[in-house]
C-alpha positions, 0 to 999 in steps of 0.5 A: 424846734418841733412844730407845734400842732393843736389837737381838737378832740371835741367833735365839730358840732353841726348845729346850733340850739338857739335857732332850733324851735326846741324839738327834742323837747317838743315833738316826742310824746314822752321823756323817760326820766330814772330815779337818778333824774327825779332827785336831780330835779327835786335837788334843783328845786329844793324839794324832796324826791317824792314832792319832786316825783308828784309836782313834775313827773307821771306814769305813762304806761308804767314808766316815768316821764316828764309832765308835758304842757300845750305849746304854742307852736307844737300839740304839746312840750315840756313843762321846763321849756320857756316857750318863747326863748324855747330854751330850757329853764332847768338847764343844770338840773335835766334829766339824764336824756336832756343831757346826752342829746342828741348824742352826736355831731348832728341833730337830724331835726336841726337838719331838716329846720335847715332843709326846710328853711332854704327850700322854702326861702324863708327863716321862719318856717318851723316843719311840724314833726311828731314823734310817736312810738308803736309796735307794728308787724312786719310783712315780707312781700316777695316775688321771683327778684326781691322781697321787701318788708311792707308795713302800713296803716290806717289814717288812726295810727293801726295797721292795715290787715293784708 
């Protein structure tokens, strides 16, 4: 008789969203939801797609995204996010986004919780981290052996002349 071999297709997963402070939901400025996202929620809220769109969306920059709330460890979350179990409280009705996170077998940001928390000796330690999105130019320095891309900025976010 053959012997029987178990195959796991599913990736190993490195990480573990219950000892994560929720920074997917925490730490960017925006999370873009679709049409698709908008009638989930209202779906899960029984409530119309424009009662839904008003009641837990806005424009930001001409684009649709989650309203955002203040947070007691981070500047700002999402208005979905229970900020003291710092899980989801929309869970089957997120948006598309939500959903595909972080779409690998690692989470970067749990890798630098866990970084952190061993360099530091301490379990409670949460790094502050906040993801902001701009376009820059890039400026490429060279000299006889290499070039490089510099980009810099001032202490506001624009960038620095050359």
């Amino acid at each position: 008789m053959a012997e029987r071999v178990i195959k796991d297709d599913q990736p190993r997963v490195y990480f573990d969203c219950n000892k994560c402070p929720a920074f997917c939901c925490s730490i960017y400025e925006r999370v873009t939801v679709t049409k698709r996202d908008i009638n989930r929620l209202a779906k899960y809220f029984g409530v119309s797609y424009d009662e839904a769109r008003e009641r837990y969306t806005k424009d930001y920059d001409g684009e649709r995204v989650l309203k955002r709330v203040r947070d007691v460890i981070f500047e700002e979350t999402c208005e979905f996010l229970d900020q003291k179990t710092r899980g989801c409280t929309i869970y089957h009705g997120r948006p598309a986004v939500c959903r595909s996170y972080p779409g690998r077998s690692r989470c970067a940001y749990y890798d630098v919780l866990r970084f952190e928390r061993k360099q530091q000796g301490d379990e409670s330690v949460v790094p502050l981290i906040k993801i902001t999105f701009r376009e820059v130019e890039d400026v490429v320095v060279s000299d006889e052996d290499s070039s490089e891309r510099i980009y810099e900025w001032d202490e506001n976010g624009k960038r620095r002349p050359k």
